[in-house]
Every structure is written in structure tokens, then in C-alpha cells.
C-alpha positions in Angstrom: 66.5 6.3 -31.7 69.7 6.5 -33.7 70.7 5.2 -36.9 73.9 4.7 -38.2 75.2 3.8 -41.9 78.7 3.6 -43.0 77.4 2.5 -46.9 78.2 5.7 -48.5 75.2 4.8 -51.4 72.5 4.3 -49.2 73.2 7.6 -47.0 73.5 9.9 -50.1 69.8 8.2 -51.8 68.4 9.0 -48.0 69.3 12.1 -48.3 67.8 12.5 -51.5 70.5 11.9 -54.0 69.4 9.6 -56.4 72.0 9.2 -59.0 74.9 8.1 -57.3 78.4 6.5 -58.5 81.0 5.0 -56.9 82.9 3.0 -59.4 83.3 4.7 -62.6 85.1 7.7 -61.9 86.6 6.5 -58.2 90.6 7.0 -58.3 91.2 8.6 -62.2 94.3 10.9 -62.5 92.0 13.5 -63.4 87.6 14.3 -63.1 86.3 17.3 -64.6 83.5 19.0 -62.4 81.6 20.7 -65.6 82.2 16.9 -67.5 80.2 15.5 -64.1 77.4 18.0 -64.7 76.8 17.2 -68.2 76.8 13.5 -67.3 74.4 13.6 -64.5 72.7 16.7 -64.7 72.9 20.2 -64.3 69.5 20.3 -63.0 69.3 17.1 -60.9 71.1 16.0 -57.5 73.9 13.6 -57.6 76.9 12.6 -56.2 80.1 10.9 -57.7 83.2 9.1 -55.7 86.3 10.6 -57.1 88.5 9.5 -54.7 88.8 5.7 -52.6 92.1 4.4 -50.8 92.6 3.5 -47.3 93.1 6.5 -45.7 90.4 8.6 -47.3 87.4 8.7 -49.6 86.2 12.1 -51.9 82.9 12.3 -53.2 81.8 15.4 -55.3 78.1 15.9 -54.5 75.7 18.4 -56.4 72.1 19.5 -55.0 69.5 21.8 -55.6 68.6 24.7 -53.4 67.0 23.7 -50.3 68.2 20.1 -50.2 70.9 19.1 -48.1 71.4 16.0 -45.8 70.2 14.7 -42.2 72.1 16.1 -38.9 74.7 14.2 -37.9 78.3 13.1 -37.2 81.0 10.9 -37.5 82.2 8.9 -34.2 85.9 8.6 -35.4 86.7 11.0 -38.2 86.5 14.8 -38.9 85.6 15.9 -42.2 86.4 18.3 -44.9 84.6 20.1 -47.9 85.3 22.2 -50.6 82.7 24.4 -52.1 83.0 24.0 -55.8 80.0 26.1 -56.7 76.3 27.7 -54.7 75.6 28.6 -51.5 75.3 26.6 -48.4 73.8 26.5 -44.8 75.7 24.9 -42.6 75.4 24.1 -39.0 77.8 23.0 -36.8 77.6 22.2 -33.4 79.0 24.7 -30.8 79.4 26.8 -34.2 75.8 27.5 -35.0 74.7 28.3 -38.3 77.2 29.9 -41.6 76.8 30.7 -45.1 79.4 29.5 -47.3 79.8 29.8 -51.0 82.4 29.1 -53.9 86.1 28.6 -52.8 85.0 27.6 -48.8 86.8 25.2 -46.9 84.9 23.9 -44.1 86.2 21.5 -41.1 84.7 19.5 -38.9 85.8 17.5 -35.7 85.0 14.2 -35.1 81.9 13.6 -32.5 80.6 17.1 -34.0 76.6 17.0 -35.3 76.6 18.9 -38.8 74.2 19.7 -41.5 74.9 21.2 -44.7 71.7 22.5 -46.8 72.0 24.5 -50.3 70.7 27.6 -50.3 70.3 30.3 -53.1 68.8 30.1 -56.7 71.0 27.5 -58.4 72.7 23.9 -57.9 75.5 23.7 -55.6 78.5 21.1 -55.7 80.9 20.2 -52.9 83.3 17.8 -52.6 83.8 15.9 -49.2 86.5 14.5 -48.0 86.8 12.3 -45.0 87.8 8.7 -44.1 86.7 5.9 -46.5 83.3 4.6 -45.7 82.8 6.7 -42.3 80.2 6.0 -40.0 77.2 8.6 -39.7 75.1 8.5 -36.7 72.1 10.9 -37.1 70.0 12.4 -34.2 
């Protein structure tokens, strides 16, 4: 069976983010990572829109080692990510599996099953970019 979401709250919590927020920072002329992390937590997962508008969405997404999200992909829209700090799995399909750490960019196509997992000893924070609320079908 799949399931699909395009409610970007209710994919990160069932992936295990529970702090999320999608208002208060969403669209400033400037976020501070660090000022994030002493918000939510240095030691805790949680994930923050930075960026909403009609063309794309931005959400800055910390997690401890050995959390990650579900497989999955996105039917109409490719996505991007910068790695703002750790180390992370990811798989891609046709790709297979890569390490990535601080200062990455990763791509992915539309229709193209992904997973992303930190790995190492310490938080890690990306920041996605795709279109606003895309669709995630998971396996």
C-alpha cells in the first residue's frame, strides 16, 4: 500500500521530528542557523520553514545520528538540499547509497525514491528546498 502526504507537519512528526514550525520564522529577510539551535535544541530533532512562496518552500531540518526520514519521492518536483552541518546517508535510486557532509549539495529528480539518514556522532541540519507543499509518496 502507499501513502501520500503533501502536509509538510505531519510528514516531518512521522518521521520523527517533533518540534516543528512553519509560521514563525517562514519568509524573514534573514534566519540564523546557530539562533535555530538554541531555540529548539542542540540536542533534539526539529525542523523550521524558512522559506514559503509559490514557487518553492525551504525548511531547515536538524536530527540526530541514525534518524532520518521514510523512502520516498515526489511525483512532480525534484528536490534540493544543503548540508549545513553532520553527516548523512543517502540513497538514491539508480544512485545507490553516498555519504555527504557539511557544504553538500544534493539533487534529486522528480519520480526518484530517496532517503536521507544522519550518520556520525553529532546532530546534523539540512535545509531542503523543493516545491511548496510537495507530495511524498512512500514505498
Amino acid at each position: 500500500m502507499t501513502k501520500k502526504s503533501s502536509n509538510v507537519t505531519e510528514v516531518l512528526k512521522d518521521d520523527g521530528v517533533n518540534a516543528v514550525d512553519i509560521i514563525n520564522f517562514q519568509n524573514l529577510s534573514s534566519i540564523n542557523i546557530n539562533q535555530l539551535t538554541s531555540k529548539f535544541g542542540k540536542d533534539k530533532s526539529w525542523a523550521v520553514r524558512c522559506t514559503f512562496n509559490h514557487r518553492f518552500g525551504g525548511v531547515a531540518i536538524q536530527q540526530l545520528p541514525g534518524e532520518g526520514n521514510r523512502m520516498h519521492q515526489h511525483p512532480d518536483a525534484a528536490e534540493c538540499w544543503v548540508i549545513l552541518k553532520g553527516k548523512w546517508k543517502w540513497f538514491i535510486e539508480g544512485q545507490g547509497d553516498m555519504e555527504v557532509s557539511e557544504g553538500s549539495i544534493i539533487n534529486v529528480p522528480e519520480k526518484t525514491f530517496h532517503q536521507i539518514k544522519c550518520i556520525g556522532n553529532e546532530p546534523g541540519i539540512r535545509f531542503a528546498v523543493t516545491k511548496p507543499d510537495v507530495e511524498h509518496i512512500y514505498k
